[in-house]
C-alpha positions as CSV (number, residue, x, y, z in Angstrom):
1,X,5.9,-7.6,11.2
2,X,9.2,-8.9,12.1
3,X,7.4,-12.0,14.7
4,X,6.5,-15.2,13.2
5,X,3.2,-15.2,14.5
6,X,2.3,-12.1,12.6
7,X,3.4,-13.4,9.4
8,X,1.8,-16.8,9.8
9,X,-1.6,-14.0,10.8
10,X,-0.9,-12.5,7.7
11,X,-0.7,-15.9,5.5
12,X,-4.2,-17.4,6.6
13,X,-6.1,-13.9,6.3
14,X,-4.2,-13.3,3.1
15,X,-7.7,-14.7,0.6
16,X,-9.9,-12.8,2.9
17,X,-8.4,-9.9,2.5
18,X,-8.3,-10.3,-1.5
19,X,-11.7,-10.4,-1.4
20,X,-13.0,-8.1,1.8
21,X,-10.4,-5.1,2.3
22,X,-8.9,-5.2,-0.7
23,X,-11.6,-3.5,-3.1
24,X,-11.5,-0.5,-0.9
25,X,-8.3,0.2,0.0
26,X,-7.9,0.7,-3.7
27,X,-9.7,3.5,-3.7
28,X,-7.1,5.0,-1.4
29,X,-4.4,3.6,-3.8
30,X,-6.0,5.3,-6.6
31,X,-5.9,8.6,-4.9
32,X,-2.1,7.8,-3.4
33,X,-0.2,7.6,-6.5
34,X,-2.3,10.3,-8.9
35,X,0.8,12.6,-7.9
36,X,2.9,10.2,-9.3
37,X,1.1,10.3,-12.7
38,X,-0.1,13.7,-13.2
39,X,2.0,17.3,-13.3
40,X,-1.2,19.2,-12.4
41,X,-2.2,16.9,-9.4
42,X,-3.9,18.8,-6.5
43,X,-0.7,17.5,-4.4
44,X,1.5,20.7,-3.8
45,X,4.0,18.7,-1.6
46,X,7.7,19.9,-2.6
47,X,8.6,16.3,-2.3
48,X,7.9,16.0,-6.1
49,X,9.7,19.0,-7.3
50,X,13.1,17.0,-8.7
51,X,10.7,13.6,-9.2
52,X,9.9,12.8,-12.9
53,X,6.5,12.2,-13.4
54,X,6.6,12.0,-17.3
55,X,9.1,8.5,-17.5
56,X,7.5,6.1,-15.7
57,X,8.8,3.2,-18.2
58,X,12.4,3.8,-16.4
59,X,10.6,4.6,-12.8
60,X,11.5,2.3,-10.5
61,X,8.9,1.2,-8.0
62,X,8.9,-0.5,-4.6
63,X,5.4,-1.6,-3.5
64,X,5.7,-2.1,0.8
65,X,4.0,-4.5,2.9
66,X,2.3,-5.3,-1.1
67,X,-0.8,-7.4,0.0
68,X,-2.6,-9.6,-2.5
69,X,-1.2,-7.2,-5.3
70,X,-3.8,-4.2,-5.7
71,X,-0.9,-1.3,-5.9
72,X,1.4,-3.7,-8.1
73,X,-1.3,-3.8,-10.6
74,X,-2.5,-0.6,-10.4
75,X,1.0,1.0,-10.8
76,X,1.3,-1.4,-14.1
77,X,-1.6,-0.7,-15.6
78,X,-0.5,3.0,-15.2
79,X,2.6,2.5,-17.0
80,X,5.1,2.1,-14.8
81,X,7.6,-1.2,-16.0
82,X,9.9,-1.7,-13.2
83,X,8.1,-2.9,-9.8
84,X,8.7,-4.7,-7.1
85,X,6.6,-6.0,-4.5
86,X,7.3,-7.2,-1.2
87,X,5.2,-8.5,2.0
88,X,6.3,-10.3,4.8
89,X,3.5,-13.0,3.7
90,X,4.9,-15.6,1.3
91,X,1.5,-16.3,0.8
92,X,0.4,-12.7,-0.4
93,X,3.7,-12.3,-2.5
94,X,3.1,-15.6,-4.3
95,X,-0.8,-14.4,-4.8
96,X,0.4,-10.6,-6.1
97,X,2.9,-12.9,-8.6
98,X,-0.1,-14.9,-9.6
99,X,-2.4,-12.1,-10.4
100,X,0.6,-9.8,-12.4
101,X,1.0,-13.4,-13.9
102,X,-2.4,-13.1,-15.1
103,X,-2.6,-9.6,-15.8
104,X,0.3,-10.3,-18.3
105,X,-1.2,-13.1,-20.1
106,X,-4.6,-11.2,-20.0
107,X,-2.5,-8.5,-22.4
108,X,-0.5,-10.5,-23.8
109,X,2.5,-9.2,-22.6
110,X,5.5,-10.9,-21.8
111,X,6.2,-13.0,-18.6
112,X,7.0,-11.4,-15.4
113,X,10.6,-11.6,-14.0
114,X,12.2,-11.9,-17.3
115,X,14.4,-9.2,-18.1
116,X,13.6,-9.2,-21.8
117,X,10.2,-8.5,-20.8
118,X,8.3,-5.2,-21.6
119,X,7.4,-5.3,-17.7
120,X,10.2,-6.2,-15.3
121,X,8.3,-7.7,-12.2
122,X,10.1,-8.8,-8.9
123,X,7.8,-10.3,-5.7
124,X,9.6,-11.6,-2.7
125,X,8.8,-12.2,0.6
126,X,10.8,-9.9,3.0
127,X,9.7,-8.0,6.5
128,X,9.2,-4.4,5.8
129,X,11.2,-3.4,8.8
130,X,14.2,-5.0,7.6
131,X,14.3,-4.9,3.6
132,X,17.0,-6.5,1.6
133,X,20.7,-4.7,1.6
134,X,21.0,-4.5,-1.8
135,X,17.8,-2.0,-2.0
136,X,19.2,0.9,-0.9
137,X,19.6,3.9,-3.2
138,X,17.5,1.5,-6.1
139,X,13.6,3.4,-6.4
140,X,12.3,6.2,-7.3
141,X,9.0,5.9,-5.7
142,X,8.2,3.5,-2.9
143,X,4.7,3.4,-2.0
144,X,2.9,1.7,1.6
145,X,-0.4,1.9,1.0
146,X,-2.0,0.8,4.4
147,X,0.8,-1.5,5.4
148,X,3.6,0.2,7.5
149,X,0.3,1.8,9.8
150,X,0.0,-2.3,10.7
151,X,4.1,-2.8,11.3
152,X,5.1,-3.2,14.9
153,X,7.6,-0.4,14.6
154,X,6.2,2.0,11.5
155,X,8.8,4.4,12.2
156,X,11.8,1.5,11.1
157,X,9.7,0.8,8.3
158,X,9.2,4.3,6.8
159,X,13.1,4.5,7.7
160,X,13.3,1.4,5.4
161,X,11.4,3.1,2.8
162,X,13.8,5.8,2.9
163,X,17.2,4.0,2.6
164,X,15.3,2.1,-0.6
165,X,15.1,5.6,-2.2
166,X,17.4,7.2,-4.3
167,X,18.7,10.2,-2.9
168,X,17.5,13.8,-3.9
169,X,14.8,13.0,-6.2
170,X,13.0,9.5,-4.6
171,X,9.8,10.2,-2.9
172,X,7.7,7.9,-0.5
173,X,3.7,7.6,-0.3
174,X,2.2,6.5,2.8
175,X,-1.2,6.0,3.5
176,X,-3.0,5.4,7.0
177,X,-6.7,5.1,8.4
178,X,-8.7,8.3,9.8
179,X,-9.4,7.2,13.9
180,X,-13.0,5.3,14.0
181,X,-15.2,9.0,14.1
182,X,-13.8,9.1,10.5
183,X,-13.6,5.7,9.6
184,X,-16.8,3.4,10.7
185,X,-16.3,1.1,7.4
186,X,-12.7,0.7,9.3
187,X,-14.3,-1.6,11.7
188,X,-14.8,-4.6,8.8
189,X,-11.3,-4.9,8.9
190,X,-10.7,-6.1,12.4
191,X,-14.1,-7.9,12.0
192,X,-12.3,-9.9,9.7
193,X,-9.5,-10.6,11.0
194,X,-10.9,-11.8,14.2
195,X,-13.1,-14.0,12.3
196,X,-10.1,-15.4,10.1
197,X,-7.5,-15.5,13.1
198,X,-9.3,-16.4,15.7
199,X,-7.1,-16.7,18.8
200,X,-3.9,-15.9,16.7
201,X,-2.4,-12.1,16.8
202,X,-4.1,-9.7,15.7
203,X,-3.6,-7.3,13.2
204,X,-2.7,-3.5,15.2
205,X,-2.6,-0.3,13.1
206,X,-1.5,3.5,13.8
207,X,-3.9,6.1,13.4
208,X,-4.2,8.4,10.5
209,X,-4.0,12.2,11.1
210,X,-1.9,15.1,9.8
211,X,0.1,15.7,12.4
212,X,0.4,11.4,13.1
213,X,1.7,11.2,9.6
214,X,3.7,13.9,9.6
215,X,5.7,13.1,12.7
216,X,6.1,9.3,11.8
217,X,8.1,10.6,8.4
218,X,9.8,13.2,10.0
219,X,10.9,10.7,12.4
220,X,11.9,8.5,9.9
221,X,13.9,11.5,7.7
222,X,12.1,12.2,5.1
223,X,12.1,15.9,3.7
224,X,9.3,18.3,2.2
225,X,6.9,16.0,3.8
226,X,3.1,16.7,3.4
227,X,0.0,15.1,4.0
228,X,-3.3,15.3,2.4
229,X,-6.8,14.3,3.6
230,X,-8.9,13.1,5.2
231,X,-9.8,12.0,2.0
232,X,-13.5,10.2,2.0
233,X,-14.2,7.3,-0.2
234,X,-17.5,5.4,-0.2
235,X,-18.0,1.8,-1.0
236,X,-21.1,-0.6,-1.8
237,X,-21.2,-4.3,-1.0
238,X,-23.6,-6.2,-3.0
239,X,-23.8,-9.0,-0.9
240,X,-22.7,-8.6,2.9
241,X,-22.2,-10.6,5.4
242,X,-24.0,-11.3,8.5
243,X,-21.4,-9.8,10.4
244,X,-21.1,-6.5,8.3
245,X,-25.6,-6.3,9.2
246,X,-24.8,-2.7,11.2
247,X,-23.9,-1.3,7.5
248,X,-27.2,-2.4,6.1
249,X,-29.2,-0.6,4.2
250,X,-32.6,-1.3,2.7
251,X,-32.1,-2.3,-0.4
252,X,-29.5,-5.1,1.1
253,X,-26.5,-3.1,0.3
254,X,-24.2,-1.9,2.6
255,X,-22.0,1.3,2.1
256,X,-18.8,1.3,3.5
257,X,-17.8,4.9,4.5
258,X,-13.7,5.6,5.4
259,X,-11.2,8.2,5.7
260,X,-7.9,8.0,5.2
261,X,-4.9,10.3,4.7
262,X,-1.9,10.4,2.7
263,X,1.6,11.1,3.5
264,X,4.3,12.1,0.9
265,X,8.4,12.5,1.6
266,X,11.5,13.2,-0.5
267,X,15.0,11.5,0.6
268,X,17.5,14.4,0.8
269,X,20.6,14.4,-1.2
């Protein structure tokens, strides 16, 4: 999202999204970095045959195209210390600093961006297709979790991704959208941003499929790449809004029903 008018998109839709996408693309998120966390995952990608899964204290993280934070917390809360997030909306970065601001003080754990700190924290505003210099060869794991599908050129972002990683042992996570037969709850999404944007641009996305995935990290260099899914998540709204009505059920609840799929990749040596 390299154009201005995207990011300025991206900065009025950013407390929407918070509250409407948000709680369900963290059930993707969830799924996304269980390979990160667990030996015995059901992921059987190669890409995490030199990764170590056991020190996350010392992992470092990069969280892409980072939204209003979901990922950032998540990956904290699951005990990883050295993140940093990065969107091309000031607004979302300052929100995702807020909220692990919060999260912090909630624990009371040290503040964020202090290097004394238990949890070393870094948000900045930067366009995914064109991260900072001074990232290459720094993480370990670099996660996308439905951002780089929405970049204008998702293959120089995943090539972004991949100069960020460490060489041999960094792997990548990229997560992307079934196409609409899979994902109806997808629809809420543009819904929402044509409500929030109005006549503005308009949020565009790649679609989700093994062989999509596959080709876009391929493209972009990655090694031992695999994808899983589709992987189905539900979720319930308690109180929709008139524009979500053809979700309704009768009990006034709506249940949101997506796909997605997940792409893992190594950097070579």
């Amino acid at each position: 999202m390299s154009d201005n008018g995207e990011k300025l998109s991206w900065d009025v839709f950013a407390n929407e999204y918070e509250k409407r996408v948000e709680p369900f693309t963290m059930k993707f998120a969830k799924e996304m970095m269980r390979p990160f966390v667990h030996d015995n995952s059901s992921s059987s990608s190669t890409a995490f045959d030199n990764c170590d899964r056991k020190n996350k204290q010392s992992c470092r993280l990069l969280d892409v195209g980072c939204g209003t934070g979901a990922v950032s917390l998540l990956a904290v809360s699951l005990g990883f210390r050295q993140v940093t997030a990065t969107d091309v909306s000031l607004t979302m970065v300052d929100r995702t600093r807020n909220r692990l601001n919060q999260f912090h003080n909630d624990k009371g754990e040290c503040a964020l961006d202090d290097s004394s700190s238990a949890i070393a924290f870094t948000a900045t505003a930067s366009d995914g297709q064109s991260l900072p210099a001074d990232w290459s060869n720094s993480f370990d794991v670099c996660l996308a979790n439905f951002s780089v599908i929405f970049f204008p050129d998702p293959v120089a972002g995943s090539k972004e991704m991949l100069r960020c990683l460490v060489p041999h042992s960094g792997v990548a996570a990229i997560t992307a959208w079934g196409d609409t037969t899979e994902t109806p709850a997808f629809q809420v999404f543009p819904d929402v941003a044509r409500e929030m944007l109005l006549n503005s641009n308009r949020p565009k996305r790649i679609t989700g499929s093994v062989a999509s995935l596959e080709k876009l990290m391929t493209d972009a260099g990655f090694v031992d790449v695999s994808v899983v899914g589709p992987v189905s998540h539900t979720l319930k709204v308690d109180s929709p809004e008139d524009y979500y009505d053809r979700f309704a059920k009768e009990d006034g609840s709506i249940a949101l029903n997506a796909s997605a799929y997940i792409a893992y990749g190594r950097k070579a040596a």
